[in-house]
N, C-alpha and C positions, 0 to 999 in steps of 0.2 A: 658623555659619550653615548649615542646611540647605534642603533646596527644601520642604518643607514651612514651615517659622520663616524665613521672608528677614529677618528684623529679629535683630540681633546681639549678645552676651548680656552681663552689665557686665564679667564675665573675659575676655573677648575682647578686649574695648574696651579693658582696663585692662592686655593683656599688646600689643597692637599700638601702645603708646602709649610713647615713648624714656623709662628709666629716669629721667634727668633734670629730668621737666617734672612740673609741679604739679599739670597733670591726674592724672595717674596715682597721687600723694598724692591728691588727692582722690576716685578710684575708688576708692581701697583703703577710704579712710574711711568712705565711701559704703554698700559692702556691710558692713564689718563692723557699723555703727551700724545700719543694716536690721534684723540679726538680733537684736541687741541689745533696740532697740525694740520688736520682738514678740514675744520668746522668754521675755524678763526678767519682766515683769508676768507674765504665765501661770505661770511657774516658781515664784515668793513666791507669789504666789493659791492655788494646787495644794500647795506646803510646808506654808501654815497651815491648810488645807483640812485636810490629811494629821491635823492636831496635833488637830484639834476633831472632828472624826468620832466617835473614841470615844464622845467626852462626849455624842452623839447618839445611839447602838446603845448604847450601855452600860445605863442602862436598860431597855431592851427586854427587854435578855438578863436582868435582875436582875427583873422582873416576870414573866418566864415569858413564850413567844412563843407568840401561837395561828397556826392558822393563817392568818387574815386579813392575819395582820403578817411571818408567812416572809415574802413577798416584798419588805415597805417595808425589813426587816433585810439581803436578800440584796443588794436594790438598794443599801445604805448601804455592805454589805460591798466591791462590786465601786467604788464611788465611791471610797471608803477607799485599796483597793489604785488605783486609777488617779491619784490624788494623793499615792501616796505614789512610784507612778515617773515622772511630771510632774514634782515636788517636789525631785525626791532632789537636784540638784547647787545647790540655790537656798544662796547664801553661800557656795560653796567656792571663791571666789578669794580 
């Protein structure tokens, strides 16, 4: 809690709460399924992103790039690299 945030954050709540009580099972659950639920879908979306990109810029590069198409290429390239470090821990448990 600071004077700027008066309202008090779920760590807080979940460590001033007696080891014993069900609340506190239930904070713990609470954040982790948060991260879960919004991390998880982004991460597969972004992994198969990574996988089909090629299949996109690849012929570009096989037909010769002019210059009107450098930048649809560079922009595919930086999308590429940005799902494939999005991407990377998607399945590793």
């Amino acid at each position: 809690m600071t004077p700027s945030n008066p309202l008090r954050s779920v760590a807080d709540l979940r460590d001033a709460v007696p080891a014993s009580s069900r609340l506190k099972d239930a904070l713990t659950g609470f954040t982790g399924t948060g991260r879960t639920i919004a991390v998880e879908p982004v991460r597969a979306l972004a992994f198969y992103a990574a996988i089909a990109f090629p299949f996109v810029y690849l012929p570009l590069l096989a037909n010769g790039v002019t210059t009107e198409q450098l930048s649809v290429l560079i922009g595919l390239l930086l999308a590429n690299a940005a799902a494939l470090v999005l991407g990377h821990g998607h399945g590793s448990k």
